[in-house]
N, C-alpha and C positions, 0 to 999 in steps of 0.2 A: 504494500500500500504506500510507504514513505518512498520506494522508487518511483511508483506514477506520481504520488505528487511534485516528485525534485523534474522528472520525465517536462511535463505540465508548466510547471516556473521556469525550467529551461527555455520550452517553446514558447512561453509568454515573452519573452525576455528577449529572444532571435526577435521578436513578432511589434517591439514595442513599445511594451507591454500590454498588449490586447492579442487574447486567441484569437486565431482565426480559424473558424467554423468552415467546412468545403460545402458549397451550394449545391443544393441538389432541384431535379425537375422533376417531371411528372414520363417522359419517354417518350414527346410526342417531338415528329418534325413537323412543323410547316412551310408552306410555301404561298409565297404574294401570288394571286392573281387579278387578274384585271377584268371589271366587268367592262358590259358595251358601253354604258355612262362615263366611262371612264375613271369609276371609284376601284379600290382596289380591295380583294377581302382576305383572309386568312385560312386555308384551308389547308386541312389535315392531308398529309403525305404518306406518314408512313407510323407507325406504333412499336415500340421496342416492346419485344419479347419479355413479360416479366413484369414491366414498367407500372405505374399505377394507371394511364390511361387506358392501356389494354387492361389490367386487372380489372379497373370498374367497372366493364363491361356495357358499356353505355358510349362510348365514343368511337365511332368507323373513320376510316380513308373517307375524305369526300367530306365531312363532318368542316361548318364554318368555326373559328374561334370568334367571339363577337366581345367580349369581357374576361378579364382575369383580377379577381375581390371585387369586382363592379367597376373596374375601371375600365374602357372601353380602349382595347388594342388597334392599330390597324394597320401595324409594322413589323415585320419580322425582329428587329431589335426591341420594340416595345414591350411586345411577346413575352421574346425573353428575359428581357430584363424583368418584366412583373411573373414569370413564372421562377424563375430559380428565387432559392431561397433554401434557409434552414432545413436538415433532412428531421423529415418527420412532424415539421407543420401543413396545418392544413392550407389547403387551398380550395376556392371555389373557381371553375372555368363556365362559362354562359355560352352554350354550343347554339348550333343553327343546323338541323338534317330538313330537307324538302319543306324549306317556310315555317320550319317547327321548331321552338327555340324551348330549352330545357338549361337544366343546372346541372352539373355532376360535382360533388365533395371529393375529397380524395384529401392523404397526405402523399408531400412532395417525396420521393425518394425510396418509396416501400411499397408494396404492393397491397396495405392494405388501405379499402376507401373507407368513408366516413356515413353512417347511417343517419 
């Protein structure tokens, strides 16, 4: 135990003194497209194996992103930057399938979602 902690105040110590936590996502890629209007949207590419998007079982390929905590994305950096985050908090994503817009919970970085 007195080894992780000295382990801990080392890395504080390289670090600043502030840890630094590694950001975790949810497994999802997306990619900009572009509609006829010329707005562009966020749509699901591809789902890693394992990931919490594929685990909640509630988000496909083809699936729009439209919100992440209610903030409304419309960028692939926006995205990301509001999806990574601490492993093992939650997060809420606001999807879009065929005009049909839902919610799915999930923690970031585990495969388990949130009921």
């Amino acid at each position: 135990m007195q080894a992780q902690k000295e382990a801990i105040a080392a890395r504080m110590e390289a670090d600043g003194g502030t840890l630094t936590v590694p950001k975790a996502g949810v497994g999802m890629v997306l990619t900009e497209m572009q509609l006829p209007g010329g707005d562009s949207v966020l749509a699901v590419k591809s789902l890693a194996p394992g990931a919490p998007a594929l685990s909640s079982g509630m988000i496909n390929r083809g699936d729009i992103l439209l919100t992440v905590d209610g903030k409304r994305v419309t960028t692939s950096a926006e995205a990301t930057k509001s999806i990574l985050g601490e492993r093992g908090s939650s997060i809420s994503l606001q999807m879009e399938r065929d005009g049909e817009r839902f919610v799915v919970a999930m923690r970031r970085g585990t495969a388990a979602k949130l009921s």
